[in-house]
C-alpha positions as CSV (number, residue, x, y, z in Angstrom):
1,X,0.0,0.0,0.0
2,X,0.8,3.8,-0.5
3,X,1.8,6.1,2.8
4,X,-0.7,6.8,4.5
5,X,0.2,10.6,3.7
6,X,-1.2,9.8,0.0
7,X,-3.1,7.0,0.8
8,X,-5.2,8.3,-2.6
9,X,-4.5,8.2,-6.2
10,X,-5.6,11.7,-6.6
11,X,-3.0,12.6,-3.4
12,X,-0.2,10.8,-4.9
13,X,-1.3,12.1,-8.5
14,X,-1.6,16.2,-7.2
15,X,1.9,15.4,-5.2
16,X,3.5,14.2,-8.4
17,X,2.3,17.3,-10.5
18,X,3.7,19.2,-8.5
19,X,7.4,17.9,-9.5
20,X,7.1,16.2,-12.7
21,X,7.4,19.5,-14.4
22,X,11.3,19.1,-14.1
23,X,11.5,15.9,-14.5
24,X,10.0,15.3,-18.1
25,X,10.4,19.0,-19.2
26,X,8.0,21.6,-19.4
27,X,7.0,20.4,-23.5
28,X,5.4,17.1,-22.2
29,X,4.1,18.2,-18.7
30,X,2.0,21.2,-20.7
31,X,0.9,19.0,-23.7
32,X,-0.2,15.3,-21.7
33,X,0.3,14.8,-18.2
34,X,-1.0,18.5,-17.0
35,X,-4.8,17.2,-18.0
36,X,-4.2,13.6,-17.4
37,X,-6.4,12.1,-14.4
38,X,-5.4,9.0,-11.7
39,X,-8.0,6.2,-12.8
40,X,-6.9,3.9,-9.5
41,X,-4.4,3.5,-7.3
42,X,-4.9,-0.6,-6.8
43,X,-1.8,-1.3,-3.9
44,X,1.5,-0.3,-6.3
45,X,-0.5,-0.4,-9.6
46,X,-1.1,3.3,-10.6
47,X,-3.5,3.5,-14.0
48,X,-3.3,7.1,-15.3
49,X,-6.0,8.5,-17.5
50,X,-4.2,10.0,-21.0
51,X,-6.2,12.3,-23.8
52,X,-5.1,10.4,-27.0
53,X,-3.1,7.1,-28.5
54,X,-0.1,9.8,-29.4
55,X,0.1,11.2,-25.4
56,X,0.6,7.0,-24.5
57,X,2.7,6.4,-27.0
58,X,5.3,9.4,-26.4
59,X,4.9,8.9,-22.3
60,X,5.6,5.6,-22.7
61,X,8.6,5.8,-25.2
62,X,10.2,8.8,-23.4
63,X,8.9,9.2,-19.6
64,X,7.5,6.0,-18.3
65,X,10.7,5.2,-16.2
66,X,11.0,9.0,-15.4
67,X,7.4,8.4,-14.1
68,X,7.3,5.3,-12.2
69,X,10.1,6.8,-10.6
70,X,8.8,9.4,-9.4
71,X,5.3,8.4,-8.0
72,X,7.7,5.6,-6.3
73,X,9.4,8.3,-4.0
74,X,6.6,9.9,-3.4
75,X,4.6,6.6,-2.5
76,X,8.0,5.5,-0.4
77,X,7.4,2.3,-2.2
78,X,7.8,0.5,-5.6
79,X,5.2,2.1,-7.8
80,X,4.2,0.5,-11.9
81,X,2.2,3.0,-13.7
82,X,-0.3,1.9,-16.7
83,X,-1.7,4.2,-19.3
84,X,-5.0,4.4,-20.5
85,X,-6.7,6.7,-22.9
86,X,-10.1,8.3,-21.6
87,X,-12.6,10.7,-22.9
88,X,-12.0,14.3,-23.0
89,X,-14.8,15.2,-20.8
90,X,-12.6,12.8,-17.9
91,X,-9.5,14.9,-18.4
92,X,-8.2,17.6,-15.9
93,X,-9.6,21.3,-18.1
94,X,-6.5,22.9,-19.0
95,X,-6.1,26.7,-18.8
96,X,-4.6,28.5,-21.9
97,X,-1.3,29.2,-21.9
98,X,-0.4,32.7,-22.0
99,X,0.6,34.0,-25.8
100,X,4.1,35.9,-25.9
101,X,2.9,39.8,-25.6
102,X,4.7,40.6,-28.8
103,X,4.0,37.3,-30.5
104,X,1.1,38.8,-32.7
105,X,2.9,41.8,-34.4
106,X,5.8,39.5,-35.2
107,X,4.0,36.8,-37.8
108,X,0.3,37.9,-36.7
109,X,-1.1,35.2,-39.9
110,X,0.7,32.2,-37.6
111,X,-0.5,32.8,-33.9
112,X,-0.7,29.0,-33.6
113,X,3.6,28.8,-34.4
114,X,4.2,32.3,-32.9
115,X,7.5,33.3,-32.6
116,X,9.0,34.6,-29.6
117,X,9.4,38.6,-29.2
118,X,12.9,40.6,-29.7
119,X,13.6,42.4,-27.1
120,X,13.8,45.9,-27.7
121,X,17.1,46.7,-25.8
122,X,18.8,43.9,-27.9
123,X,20.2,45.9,-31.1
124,X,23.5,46.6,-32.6
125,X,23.9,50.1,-31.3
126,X,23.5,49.1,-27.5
127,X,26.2,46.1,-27.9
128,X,29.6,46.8,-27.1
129,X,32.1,45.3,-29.3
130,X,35.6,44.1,-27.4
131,X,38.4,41.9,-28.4
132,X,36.3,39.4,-27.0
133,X,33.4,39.7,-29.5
134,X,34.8,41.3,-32.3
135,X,34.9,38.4,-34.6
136,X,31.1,37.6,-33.8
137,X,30.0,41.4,-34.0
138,X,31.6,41.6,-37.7
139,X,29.7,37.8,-38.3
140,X,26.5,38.9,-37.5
141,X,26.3,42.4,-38.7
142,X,27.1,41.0,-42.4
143,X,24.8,38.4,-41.9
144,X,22.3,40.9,-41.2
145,X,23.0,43.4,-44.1
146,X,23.1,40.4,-46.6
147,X,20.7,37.5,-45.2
148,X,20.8,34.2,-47.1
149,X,23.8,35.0,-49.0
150,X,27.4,34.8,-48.5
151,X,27.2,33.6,-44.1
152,X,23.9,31.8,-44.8
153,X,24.3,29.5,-41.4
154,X,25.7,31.4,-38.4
155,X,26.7,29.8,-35.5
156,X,26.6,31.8,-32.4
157,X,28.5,30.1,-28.9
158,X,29.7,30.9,-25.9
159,X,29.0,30.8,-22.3
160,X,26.0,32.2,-20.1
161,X,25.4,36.2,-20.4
162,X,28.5,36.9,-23.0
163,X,26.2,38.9,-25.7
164,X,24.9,35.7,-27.9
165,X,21.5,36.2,-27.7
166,X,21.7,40.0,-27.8
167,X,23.7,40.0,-31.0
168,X,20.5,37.4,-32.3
169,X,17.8,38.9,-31.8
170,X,20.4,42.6,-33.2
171,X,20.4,40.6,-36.6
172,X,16.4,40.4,-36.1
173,X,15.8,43.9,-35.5
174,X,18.2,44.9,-38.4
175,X,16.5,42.9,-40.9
176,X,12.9,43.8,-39.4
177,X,13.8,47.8,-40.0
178,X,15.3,47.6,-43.4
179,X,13.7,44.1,-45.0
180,X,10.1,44.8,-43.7
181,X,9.3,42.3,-46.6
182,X,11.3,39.4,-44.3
183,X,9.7,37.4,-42.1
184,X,11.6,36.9,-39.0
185,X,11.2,33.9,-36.6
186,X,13.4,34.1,-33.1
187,X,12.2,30.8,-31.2
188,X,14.2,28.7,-28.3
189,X,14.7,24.9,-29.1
190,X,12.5,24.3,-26.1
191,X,9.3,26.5,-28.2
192,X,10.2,24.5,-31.5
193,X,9.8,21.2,-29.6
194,X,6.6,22.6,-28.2
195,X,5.3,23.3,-31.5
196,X,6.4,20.2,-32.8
197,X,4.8,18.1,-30.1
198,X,1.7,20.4,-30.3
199,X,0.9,19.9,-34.2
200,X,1.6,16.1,-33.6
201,X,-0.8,15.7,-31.2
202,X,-3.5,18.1,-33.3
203,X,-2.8,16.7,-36.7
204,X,-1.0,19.4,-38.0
205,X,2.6,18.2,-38.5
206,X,2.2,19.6,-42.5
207,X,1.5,23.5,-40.8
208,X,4.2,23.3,-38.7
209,X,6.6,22.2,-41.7
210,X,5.2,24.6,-43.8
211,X,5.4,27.5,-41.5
212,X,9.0,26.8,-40.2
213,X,10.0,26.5,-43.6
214,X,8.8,29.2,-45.1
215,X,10.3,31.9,-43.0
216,X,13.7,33.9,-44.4
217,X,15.4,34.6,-41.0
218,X,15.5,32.2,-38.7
219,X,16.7,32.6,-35.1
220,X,17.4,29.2,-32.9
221,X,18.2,29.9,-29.6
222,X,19.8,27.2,-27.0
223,X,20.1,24.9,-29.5
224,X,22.2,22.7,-26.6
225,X,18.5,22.0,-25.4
226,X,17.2,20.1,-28.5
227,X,18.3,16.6,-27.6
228,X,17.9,16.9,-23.6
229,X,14.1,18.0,-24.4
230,X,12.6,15.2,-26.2
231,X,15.6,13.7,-28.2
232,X,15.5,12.1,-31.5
233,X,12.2,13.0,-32.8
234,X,13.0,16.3,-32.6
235,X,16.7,16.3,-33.7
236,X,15.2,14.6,-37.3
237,X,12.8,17.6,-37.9
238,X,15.1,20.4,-36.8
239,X,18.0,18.2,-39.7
240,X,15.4,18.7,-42.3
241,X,13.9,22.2,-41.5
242,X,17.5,23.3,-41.6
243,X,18.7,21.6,-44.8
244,X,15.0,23.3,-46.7
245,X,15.9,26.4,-45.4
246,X,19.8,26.1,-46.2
247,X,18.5,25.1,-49.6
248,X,16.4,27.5,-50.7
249,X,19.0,30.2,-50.0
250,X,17.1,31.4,-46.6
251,X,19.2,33.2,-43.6
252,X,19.7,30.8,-40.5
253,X,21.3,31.6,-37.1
254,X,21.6,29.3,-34.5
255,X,23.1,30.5,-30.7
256,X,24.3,27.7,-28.2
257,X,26.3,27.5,-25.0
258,X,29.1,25.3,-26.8
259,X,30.5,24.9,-30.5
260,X,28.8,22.7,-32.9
261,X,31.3,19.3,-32.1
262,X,30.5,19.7,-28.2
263,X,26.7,19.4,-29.0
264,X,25.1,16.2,-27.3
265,X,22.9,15.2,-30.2
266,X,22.5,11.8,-31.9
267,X,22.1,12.9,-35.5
268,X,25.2,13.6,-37.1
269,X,24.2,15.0,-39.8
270,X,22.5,17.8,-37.9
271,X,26.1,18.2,-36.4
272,X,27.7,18.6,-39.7
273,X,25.1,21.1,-41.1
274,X,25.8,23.3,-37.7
275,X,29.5,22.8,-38.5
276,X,29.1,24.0,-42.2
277,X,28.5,27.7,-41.9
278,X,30.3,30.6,-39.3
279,X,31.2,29.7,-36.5
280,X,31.9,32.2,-33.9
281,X,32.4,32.6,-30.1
282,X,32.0,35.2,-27.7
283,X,34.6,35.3,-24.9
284,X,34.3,36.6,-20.9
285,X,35.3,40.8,-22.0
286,X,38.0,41.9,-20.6
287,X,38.6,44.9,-18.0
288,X,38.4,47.4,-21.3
289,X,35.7,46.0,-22.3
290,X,33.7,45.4,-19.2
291,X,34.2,49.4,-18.5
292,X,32.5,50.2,-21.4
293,X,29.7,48.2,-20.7
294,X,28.8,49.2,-17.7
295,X,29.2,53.2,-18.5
296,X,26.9,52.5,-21.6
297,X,24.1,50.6,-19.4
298,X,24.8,53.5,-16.9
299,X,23.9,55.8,-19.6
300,X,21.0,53.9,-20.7
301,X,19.4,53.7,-17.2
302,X,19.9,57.6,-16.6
303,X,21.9,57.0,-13.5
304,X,25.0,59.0,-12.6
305,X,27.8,56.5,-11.2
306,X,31.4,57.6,-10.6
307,X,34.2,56.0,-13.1
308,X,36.1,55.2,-10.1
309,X,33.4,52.5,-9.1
310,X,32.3,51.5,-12.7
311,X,36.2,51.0,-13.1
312,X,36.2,48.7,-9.6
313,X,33.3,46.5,-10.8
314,X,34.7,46.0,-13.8
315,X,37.6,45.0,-11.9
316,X,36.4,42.7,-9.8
317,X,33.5,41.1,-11.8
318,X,35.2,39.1,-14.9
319,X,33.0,36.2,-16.8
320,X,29.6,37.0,-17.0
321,X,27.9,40.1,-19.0
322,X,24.7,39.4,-16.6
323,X,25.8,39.8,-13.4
324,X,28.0,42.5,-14.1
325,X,24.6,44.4,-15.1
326,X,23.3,42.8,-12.5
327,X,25.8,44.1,-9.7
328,X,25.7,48.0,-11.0
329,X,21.4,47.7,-11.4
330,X,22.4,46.8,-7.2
331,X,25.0,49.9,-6.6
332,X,21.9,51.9,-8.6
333,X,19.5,50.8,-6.8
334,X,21.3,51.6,-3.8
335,X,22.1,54.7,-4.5
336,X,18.2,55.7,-5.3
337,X,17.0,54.4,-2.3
338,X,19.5,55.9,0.5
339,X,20.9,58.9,-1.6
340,X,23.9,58.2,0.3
341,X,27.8,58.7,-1.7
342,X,29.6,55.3,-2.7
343,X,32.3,54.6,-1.2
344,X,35.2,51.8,-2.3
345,X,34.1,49.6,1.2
346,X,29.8,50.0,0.7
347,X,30.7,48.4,-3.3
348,X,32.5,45.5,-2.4
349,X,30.7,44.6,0.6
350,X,27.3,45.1,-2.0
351,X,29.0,43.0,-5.1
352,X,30.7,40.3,-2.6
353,X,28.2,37.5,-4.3
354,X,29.0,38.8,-7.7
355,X,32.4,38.7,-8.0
356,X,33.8,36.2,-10.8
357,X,36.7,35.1,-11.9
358,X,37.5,33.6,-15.5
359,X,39.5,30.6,-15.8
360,X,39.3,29.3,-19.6
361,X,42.0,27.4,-21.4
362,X,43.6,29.6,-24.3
363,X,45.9,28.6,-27.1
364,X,49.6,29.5,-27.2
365,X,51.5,31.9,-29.5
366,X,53.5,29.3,-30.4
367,X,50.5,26.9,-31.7
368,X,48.8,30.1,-33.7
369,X,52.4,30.8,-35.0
370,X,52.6,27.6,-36.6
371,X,48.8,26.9,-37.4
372,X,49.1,30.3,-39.9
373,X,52.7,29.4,-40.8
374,X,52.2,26.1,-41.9
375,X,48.5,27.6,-43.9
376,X,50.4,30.3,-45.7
377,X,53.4,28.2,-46.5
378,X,55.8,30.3,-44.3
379,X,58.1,29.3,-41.5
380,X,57.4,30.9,-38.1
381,X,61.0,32.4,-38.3
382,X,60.0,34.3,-41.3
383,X,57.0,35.2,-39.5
384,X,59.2,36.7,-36.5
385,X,61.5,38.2,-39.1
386,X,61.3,41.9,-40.6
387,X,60.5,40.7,-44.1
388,X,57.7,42.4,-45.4
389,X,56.7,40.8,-48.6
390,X,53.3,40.8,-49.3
391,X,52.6,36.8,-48.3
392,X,54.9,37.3,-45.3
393,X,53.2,40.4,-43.8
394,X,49.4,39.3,-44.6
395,X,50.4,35.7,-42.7
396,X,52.4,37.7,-40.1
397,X,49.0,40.5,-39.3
398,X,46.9,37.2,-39.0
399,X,48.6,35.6,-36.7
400,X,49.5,38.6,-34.3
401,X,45.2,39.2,-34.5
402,X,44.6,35.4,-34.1
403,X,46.8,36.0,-31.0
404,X,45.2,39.0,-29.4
405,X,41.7,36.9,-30.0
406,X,42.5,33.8,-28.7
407,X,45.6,34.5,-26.0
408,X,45.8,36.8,-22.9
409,X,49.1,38.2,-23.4
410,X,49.5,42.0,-24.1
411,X,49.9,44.2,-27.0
412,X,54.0,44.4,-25.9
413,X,54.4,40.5,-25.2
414,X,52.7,39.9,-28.5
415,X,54.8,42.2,-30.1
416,X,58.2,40.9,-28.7
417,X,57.0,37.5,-30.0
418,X,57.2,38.6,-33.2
419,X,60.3,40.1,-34.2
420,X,60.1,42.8,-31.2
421,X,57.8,44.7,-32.6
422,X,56.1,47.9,-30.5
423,X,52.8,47.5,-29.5
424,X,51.3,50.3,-32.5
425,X,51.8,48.1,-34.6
426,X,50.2,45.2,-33.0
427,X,47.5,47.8,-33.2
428,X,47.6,47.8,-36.7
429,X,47.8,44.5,-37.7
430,X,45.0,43.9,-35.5
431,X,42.9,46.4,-37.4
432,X,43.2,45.3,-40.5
433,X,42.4,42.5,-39.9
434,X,39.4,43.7,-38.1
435,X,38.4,46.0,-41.0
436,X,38.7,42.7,-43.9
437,X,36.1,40.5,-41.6
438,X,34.1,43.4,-41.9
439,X,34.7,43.7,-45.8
440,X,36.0,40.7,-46.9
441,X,34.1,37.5,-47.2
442,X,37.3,34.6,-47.7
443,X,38.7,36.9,-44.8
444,X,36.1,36.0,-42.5
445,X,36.1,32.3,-43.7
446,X,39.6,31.9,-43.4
447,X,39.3,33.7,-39.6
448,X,36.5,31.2,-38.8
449,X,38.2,28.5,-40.3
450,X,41.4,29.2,-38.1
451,X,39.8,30.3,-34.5
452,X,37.6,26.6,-35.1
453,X,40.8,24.7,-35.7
454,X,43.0,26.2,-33.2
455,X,40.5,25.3,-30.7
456,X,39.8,21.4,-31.2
């Protein structure tokens, strides 16, 4: 028998709801077991009411473990679950699900495969562009001035809160101010799963393909979601909505927290599609960059904060874009409510559960040296060297950028590496590079081709 704390198979049913949520994922909880009803409860047999063949079929395949596990903790003793299908007028009434506020103006003919709104603060002109996201700014503003042609798959990774999803949803707004004619579609893996499920269950599988495939920008975020959510049902339909929208020359961007060979998915062929286009990564900003952050959200907010403390939690907060906003939106709000003068000792004590610190492996000088040596058929001596024929000097400029990207040494150890040269025109090199990825297609290529071989 059950506990006698749920003794009932509507107790042990209501205490299971109330956890299953993030167990299954929110995708199956919403679309089957949220209006499911407990039938009996006969010693440890559990027979749970389901709406349809398809809501047995999928719990079973994907969840029946996941369930039987649960109601057994619960229970506090070995619990087997059986699935039944009942009428509609048994099941649980559900409550509509709230519509995205924004989802209407974005594709107001689709409601039913609504994408999810851009947020307003997201654009190019409120991103600050470092060392640290330079390569992916210049990625996505092309892509954004020329969707569908030359960068026709973008691949956007890094970690948590490092600008990914704000240069997204930037490429959105672009393309929604100058291609008005463009449909735009920003969705999380997690909402194209939901969709999915949804038009299985409703017999519309052929609107959903026709609607995802259809659209000329599309904007996948947390793709790292799509196999944990319902696996590979959903890594087969996302393969072919990619490859019809690859084909027929429309603009797709995709944002994860890893690079496309670090992906836990089954379907290699999805992998190698991901793999095929620009691949870019955002890094933690440095101190620079950080500053300028947090005086341009300053700005944005209206709120007057010294330098002198910008410059300290820029100091002291390293990794995360987030909770460096997140820390100064504290020292503002503080500053509102006691309209007291900051001092060095009140801003640490306030940011003591923000602080960060950055730890990430980076490639040597040496390995870049000889990765763009060994491309350009030069020897790293030659790269060191003050030759300055043309093949020698274009190789030499790539590598010292590769090494400002992808190393933390400084303008004058970067310099001394090669040849001793001052840190102006490490400068240089470094911007012109930086001006041909914003110019030059085979330059970007050849940059993304480098930055993904140099870190496998």
């Amino acid at each position: 028998m059950a506990s006698a704390l749920l003794a009932s198979k509507t107790d042990l049913w209501e205490a299971a709801l109330g956890v299953l949520p993030e167990k299954v994922g929110r995708v199956t909880f919403d679309s089957f077991l949220r209006t499911s009803v407990p039938l009996s409860l006969d010693g440890t047999d559990f027979v749970l009411g389901v709406p349809s063949d398809f809501a047995r079929t999928w719990i079973a395949e994907r969840h029946l473990r996941t369930l039987e596990r649960c109601l057994t903790e619960l229970a506090k003793e070995p619990v087997s679950v059986r699935l039944e299908i009942v009428p509609p007028e048994l099941l649980t009434p559900q409550e509509p699900l709230p519509a995205p506020s924004a989802a209407r103006d974005v594709i107001p003919a689709r409601s039913a495969f609504a994408s999810l709104p851009l947020n307003p603060k997201y654009t190019f002109g409120n991103f600050v562009v470092g060392t640290c996201n330079q390569f992916a700014h210049a990625a996505a503003t092309q892509v954004a001035k020329a969707p569908g042609t030359a960068y026709s798959v973008l691949f956007l990774h890094s970690k948590v809160g490092l600008g990914k999803t704000h240069l997204m949803q930037a490429i959105g707004h672009f393309v929604q101010a100058y291609r008005p004619d463009f449909q735009v579609v920003y969705i999380s893996a997690e909402q194209f799963v939901n969709h999915l499920i949804n038009s299985i269950r409703d017999n519309r599988t052929e609107s959903f393909r026709q609607h995802y495939r259809s659209v000329d920008i599309w904007l996948v975020d947390d793709i790292q979601f799509i196999a944990a959510i319902e696996g590979q049902t959903s890594e087969e339909e996302l393969f072919h909505t990619f490859n019809a929208l690859y084909e027929t020359g429309k603009q797709i961007v995709i944002a994860s927290d890893c690079p496309p060979r670090q992906l836990q998915i089954m379907n290699e062929r999805l992998r190698s599609r991901l793999q095929q286009g620009i691949v870019a990564d955002l890094r933690p900003p440095d101190v620079d960059t950080r500053l300028a952050i947090l005086e341009k959200k300053a700005q944005t907010e209206g709120v007057a904060i010294s330098r002198d403390i910008l410059v300290r939690l820029a100091q002291q907060i390293e990794s995360n874009i987030r909770v460096l906003e997140g820390a100064l939106m504290k020292v503002c709000a503080y500053t509102s409510l006691y309209g007291v003068e900051l001092t060095p000792q009140t801003v640490d004590e306030m940011i003591r559960d923000y602080a960060t610190s950055s730890s990430q492996p980076h490639v040597s000088i040496d390995e870049i040296a000889s990765h763009v040596a060994k491309h350009f058929d030069v020897s790293v001596e030659q790269l060191k060297s003050a030759r300055r024929s043309r093949a020698i000097a274009d190789a030499r400029q790539i590598a010292i950028y590769l090494a400002r990207e992808l190393t933390d040494h400084s303008l004058h150890s970067i310099g001394k590496y090669f040849g001793g040269r001052d840190h102006s025109t490490v400068i240089h090199s470094y911007r012109k590079v930086t001006e041909g990825l914003e110019k030059d297609p085979q330059m970007l290529w050849l940059i993304n081709n480098m930055k993904t071989a140099l870190s496998e």
